[in-house]
N, C-alpha and C positions, 0 to 999 in steps of 0.2 A: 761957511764952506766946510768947517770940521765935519758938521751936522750932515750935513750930506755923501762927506766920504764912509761914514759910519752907519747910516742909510743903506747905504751902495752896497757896502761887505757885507751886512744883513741880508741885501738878497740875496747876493750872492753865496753866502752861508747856505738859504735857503733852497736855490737852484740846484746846489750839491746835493743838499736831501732826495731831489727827484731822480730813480733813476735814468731817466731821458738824458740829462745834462752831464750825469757821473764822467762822461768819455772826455769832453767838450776842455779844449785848452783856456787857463786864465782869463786870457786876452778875448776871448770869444763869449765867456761870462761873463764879463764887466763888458762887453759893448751889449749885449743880452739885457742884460740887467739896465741899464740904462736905455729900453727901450719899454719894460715891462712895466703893466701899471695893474695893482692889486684891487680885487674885487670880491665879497664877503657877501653869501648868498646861504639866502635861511633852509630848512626843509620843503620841499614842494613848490619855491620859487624856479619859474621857470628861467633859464639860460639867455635861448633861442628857441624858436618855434620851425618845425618843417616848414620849407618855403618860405623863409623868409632871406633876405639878401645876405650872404657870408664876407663881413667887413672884418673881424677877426677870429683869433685861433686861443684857446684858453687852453692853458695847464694847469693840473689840479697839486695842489700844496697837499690839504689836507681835505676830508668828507668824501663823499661821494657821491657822483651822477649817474641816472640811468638816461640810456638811448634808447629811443622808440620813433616808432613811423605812425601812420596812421592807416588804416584797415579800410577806413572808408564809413559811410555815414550810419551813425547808430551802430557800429563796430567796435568792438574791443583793441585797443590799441596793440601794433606787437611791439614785443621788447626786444631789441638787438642786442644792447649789451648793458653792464652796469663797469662803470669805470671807479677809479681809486686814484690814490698820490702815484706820483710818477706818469701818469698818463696823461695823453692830453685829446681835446676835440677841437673840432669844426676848422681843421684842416682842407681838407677838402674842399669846401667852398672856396676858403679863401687863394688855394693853390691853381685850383682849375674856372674860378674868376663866375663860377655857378651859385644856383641858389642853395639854401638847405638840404640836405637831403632826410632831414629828422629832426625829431624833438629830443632836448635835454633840458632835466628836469633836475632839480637836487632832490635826492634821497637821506642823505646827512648831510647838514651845514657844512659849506663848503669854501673853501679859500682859494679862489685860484686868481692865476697870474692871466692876464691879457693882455695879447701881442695883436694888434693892427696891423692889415696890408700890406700900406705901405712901408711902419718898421720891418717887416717881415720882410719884403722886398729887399730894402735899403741892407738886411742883415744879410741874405743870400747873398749877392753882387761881393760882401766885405769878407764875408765868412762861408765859405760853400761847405764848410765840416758841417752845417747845422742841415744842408740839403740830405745828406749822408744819414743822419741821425734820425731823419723825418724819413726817407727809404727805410732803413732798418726798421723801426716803427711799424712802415704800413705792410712793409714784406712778412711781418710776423704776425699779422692782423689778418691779412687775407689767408698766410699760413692756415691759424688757427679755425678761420670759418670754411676751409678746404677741408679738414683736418675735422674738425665738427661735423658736415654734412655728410661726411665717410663711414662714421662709428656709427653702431647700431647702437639702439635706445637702450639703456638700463634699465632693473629692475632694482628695488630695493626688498629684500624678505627683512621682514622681523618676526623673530620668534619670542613666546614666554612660555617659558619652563617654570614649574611650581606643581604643587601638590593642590 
């Protein structure tokens, strides 16, 4: 039993790390954490695949993942986004009960936590601060691809000066 309370405060140690969880009261982190189950994925191992069924929602500890769709055959894949700690994916499937909507891939070995459905369910109904936190999230997500599509493109000069 020790072994497990000592387990438990480890993730919970580690939830704190993320900013996602930083808001999120005690009591809402240890029911969290006792829902979550850790999974350790190499470079260029794939996640999920587009179109594939969205049964859970991963957040990333440490490494990082990129998101991509698929362009269509013999196409170059696009890149939506590239993700880090504190953030989390494949939200969306599992909230609007649809399939994929992308590929994610690891680009640095990655440690992230996985939340299934129905804990995810079970945790809403107990804990609705965590609906809150997952709003915030997508609110500053779409923010920022609103926000993206507005800005004109850059340019980078580089100059060398020398004799």
């Amino acid at each position: 039993m020790n072994n497990l309370v000592t387990q438990n405060k480890s993730i919970i140690d580690s939830l704190q790390r993320i900013p996602f969880f930083r808001g999120l009261p005690p009591e809402t982190l240890t029911a969290i954490s006792a829902k979550l189950h850790r999974a350790q994925f190499e470079h260029d191992e794939v996640v999920f695949v587009e179109d594939s069924l969205g049964d859970s929602m991963y957040l990333i500890e440490s490494g990082q993942v990129k998101v991509s769709v698929n362009t269509g055959v013999g196409q170059q894949e696009r890149i939506i986004n590239f993700l880090g700690p504190g953030n989390f994916f494949g939200e969306m499937a599992l909230l609007l009960n649809q399939r994929r909507t992308a590929t994610v891939t690891v680009t640095i070995d990655a440690d992230l936590w996985v939340l299934r459905k129905a804990d995810l369910d079970e945790l809403l109904v107990d804990h609705p601060e965590i609906a809150l936190q997952i709003t915030k999230e997508l609110s500053r997500r779409l923010s920022d691809v609103v926000t993206e599509s507005t800005r004109r493109p850059g340019f980078n000069l580089t100059a060398v000066i020398g004799t």
